[in-house]
C-alpha positions in Angstrom: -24.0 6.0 -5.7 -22.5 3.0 -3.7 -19.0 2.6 -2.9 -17.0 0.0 -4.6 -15.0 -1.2 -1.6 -17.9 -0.7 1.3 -21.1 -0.7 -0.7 -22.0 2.7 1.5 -24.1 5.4 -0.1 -21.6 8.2 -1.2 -22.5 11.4 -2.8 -22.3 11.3 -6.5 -19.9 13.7 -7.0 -17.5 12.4 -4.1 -14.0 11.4 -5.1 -13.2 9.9 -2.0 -15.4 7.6 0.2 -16.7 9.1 3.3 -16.7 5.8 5.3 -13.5 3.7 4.3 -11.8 6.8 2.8 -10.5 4.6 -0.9 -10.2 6.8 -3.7 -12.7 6.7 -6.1 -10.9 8.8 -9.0 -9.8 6.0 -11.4 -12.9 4.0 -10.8 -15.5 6.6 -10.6 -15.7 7.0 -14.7 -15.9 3.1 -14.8 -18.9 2.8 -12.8 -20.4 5.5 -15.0 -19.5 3.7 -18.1 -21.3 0.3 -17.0 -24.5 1.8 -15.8 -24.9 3.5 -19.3 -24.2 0.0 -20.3 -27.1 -1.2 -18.2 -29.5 1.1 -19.1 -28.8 0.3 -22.7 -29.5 -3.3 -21.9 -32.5 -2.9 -20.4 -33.8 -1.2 -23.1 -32.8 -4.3 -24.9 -36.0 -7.0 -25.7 -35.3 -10.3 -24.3 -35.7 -12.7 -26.0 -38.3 -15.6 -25.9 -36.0 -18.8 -26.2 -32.1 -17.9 -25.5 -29.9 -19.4 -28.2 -27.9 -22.3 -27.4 -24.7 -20.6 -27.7 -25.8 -18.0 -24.9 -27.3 -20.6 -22.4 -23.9 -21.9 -23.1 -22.4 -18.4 -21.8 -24.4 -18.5 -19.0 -23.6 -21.7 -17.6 -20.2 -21.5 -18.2 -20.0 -17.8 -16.3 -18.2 -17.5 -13.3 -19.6 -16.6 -10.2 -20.3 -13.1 -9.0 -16.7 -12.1 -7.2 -17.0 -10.6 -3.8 -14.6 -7.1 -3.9 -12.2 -8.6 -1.8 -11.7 -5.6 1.2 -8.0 -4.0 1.2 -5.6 -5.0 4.1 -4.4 -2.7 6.7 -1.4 -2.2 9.1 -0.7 1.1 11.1 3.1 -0.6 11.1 3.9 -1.4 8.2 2.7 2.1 6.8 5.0 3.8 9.4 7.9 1.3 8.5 7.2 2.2 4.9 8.0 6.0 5.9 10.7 5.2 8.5 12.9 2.8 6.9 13.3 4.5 3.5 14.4 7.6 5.2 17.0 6.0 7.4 18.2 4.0 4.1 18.3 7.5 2.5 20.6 9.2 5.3 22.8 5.9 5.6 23.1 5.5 2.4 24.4 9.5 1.5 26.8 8.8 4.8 28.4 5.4 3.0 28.9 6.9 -0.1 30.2 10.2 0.4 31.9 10.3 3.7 33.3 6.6 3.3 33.5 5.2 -0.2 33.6 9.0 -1.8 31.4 7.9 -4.7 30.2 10.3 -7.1 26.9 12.3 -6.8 25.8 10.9 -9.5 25.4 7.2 -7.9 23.7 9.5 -4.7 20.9 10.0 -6.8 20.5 7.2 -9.1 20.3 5.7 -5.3 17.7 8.1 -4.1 15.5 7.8 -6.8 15.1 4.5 -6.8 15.0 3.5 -3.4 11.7 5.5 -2.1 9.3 4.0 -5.2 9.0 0.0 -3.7 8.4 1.7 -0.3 5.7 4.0 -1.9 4.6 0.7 -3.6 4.0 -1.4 -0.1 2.9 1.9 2.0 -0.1 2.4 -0.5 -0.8 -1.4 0.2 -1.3 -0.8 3.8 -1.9 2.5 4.6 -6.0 4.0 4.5 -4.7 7.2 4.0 -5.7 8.9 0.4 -4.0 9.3 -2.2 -3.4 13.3 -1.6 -2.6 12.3 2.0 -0.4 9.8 0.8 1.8 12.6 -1.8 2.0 14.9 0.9 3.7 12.3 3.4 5.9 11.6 0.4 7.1 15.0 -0.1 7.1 15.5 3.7 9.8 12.2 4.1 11.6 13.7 1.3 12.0 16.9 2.5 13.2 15.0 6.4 15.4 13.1 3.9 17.6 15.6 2.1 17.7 18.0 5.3 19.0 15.2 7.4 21.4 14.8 4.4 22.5 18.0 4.6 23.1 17.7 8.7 25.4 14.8 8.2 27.2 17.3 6.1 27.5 20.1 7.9 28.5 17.8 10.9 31.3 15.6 9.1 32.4 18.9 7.0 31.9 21.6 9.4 30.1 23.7 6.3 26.4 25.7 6.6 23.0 23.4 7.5 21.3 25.4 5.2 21.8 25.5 1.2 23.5 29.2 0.9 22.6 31.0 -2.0 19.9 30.7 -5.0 21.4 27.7 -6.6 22.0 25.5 -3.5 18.4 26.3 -2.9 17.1 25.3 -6.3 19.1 22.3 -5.9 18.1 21.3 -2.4 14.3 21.6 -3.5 15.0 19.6 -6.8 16.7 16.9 -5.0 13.9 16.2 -2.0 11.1 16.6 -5.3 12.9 13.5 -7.2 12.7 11.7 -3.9 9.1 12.6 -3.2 7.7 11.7 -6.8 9.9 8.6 -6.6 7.8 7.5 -3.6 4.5 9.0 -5.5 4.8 6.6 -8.3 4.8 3.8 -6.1 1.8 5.0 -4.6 0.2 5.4 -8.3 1.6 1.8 -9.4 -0.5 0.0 -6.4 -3.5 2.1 -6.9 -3.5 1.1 -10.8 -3.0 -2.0 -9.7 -5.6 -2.2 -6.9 -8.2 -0.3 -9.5 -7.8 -2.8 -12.5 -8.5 -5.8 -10.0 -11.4 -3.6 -8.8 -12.9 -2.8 -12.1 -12.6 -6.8 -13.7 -14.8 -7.7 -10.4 -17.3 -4.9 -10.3 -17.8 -5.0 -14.7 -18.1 -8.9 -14.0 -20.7 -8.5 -11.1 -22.7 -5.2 -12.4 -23.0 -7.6 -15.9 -24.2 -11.0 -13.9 -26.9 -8.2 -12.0 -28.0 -7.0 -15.1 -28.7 -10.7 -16.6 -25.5 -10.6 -18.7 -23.8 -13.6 -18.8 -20.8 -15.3 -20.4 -19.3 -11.6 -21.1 -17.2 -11.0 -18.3 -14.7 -13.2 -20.0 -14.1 -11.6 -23.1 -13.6 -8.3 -24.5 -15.7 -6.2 -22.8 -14.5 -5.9 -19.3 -10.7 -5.2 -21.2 -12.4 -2.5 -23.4 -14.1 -1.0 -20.6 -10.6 -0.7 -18.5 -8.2 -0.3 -21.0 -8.7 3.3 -20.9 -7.9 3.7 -17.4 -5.0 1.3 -17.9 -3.5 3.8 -20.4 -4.3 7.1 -18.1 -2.8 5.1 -15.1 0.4 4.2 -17.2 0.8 7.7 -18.3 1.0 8.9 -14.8 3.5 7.1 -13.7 5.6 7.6 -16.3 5.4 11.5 -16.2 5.8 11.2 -12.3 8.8 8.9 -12.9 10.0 11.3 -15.8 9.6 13.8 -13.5 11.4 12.3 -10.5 14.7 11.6 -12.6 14.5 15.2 -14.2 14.9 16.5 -11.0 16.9 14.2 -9.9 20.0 14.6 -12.4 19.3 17.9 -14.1 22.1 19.6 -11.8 24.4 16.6 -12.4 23.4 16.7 -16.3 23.5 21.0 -16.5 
C-alpha cells in the first residue's frame, strides 16, 4: 500500500507512515473502500461509444488534485504547548488570588482554553496522534501541579493534594485539561482527513477512467462514514473533558 501524504510503500497493516509519520487510522478504511470500488469497475464492460451525457462528465471533470503536503513548524508546536500552560497558571493566579472568582469560572476557563491550542499544535506538529495525547496529558498534568504551587506558595498550604479526594480531584481536573487539548487534536485531523479523502476518491476515480463522479454523491457517501465516527469522537472526548471538569463542582 502507498501512503496518502508521501506516496511511500507502507506495510498494509501500518497505522502510521513509516517515512512522514501521518496517521493513517481515519483514512486507511477509505482507501480500502475505493479499491473494492475499482476492482468492481474493472470488472465492468466498457462500452463501445460513451453516451453523450458521460463524455459530458468527462470533460467537465476537474483535474486530478495533487494531496497538497502538511505544513510544519518546530515553534509553533512548542508555542502550542508553552503558551497554554502559562495562560493556564496565570489565569488560576488572576482569578483566585486577585479577583476571588468562583471555581466554577476556573474550570469553565480550563476547559476551554487548551482545545484551539490542540487545534493549531496538530496543524504544525509531525508528531502522531498518540504522541500528540500523551504531550496533552503531560501539559496538563505541568498545568494543574504548577496550579497547585502557586497555592501552596500564596497560601502557605501542602504542594501535594492530601488525602483520597484531593487526589481524585487533582487527577480529574489535569484529565478535563488534557482531553480538552485532545479534541482539538481530533478536530484538525477530521479536518485534515476529509480534505484528504475528497482528493484521493477524486484522483483514485480519474485513475480508474471514472469521470464526472467526483462531483457528486459518491465521494460524500464514501466519507460520510468517517465524518460521523470523527464527530462522535470529539464529542465523547469533549463530553468527557467537561465531566471531569465539573463533576466535583456539580457532586
Amino acid at each position: 500500500m502507498k501512503c496518502p501524504y508521501c506516496a511511500s510503500e507502507i506495510a498494509d497493516e501500518a497505522l502510521v507512515c513509516a517515512v512522514c509519520r501521518r496517521d493513517l487510522f481515519l483514512v486507511k478504511p477509505l482507501l480500502e473502500r475505493i479499491a473494492d470500488l475499482e476492482a468492481q469497475l474493472a470488472g465492468r464492460p466498457v462500452p463501445d461509444e460513451p453516451l453523450a451525457a458521460d463524455a459530458d462528465d468527462v470533460a467537465g471533470a476537474p483535474e486530478a488534485l495533487p494531496v497538497a503536503a502538511p505544513q510544519y513548524s518546530l515553534r509553533l508546536a512548542l508555542l502550542c504547548l508553552l503558551l497554554p500552560l502559562l495562560l493556564l497558571l496565570f489565569g488560576h493566579w488572576l482569578m483566585v488570588f486577585i479577583y476571588d472568582a468562583k471555581v466554577l469560572y476556573l474550570r469553565v476557563f480550563a476547559l476551554l482554553l487548551p482545545l484551539p491550542f490542540g487545534f493549531v499544535f496538530a496543524r504544525a506538529s509531525r508528531l502522531s496522534l498518540l504522541s500528540g495525547v500523551l504531550l496533552a496529558f503531560g501539559v496538563a498534568l505541568l498545568a494543574v501541579f504548577g496550579m497547585s504551587a502557586i497555592t501552596a506558595q500564596i497560601d502557605q498550604v501542602p504542594l501535594w493534594p492530601q488525602g483520597a479526594v484531593e487526589i481524585r480531584e487533582f487527577i480529574e481536573f489535569a484529565a478535563s485539561i488534557g482531553l480538552s487539548f485532545i479534541t482539538g487534536l481530533w478536530l484538525y485531523r477530521w479536518a485534515e482527513q476529509r480534505i484528504l479523502q475528497k482528493q484521493v476518491v477524486l484522483n483514485r476515480l480519474r485513475a480508474a477512467g471514472v469521470g464526472g463522479l467526483g462531483n457528486g454523491g459518491l465521494t460524500e457517501s464514501l466519507t460520510r462514514w468517517s465524518d460521523f465516527g470523527s464527530a462522535a469522537v470529539a464529542l465523547c472526548t469533549t463530553a468527557m473533558s467537561i465531566y471531569t471538569g465539573l463533576k466535583g463542582l456539580a457532586g
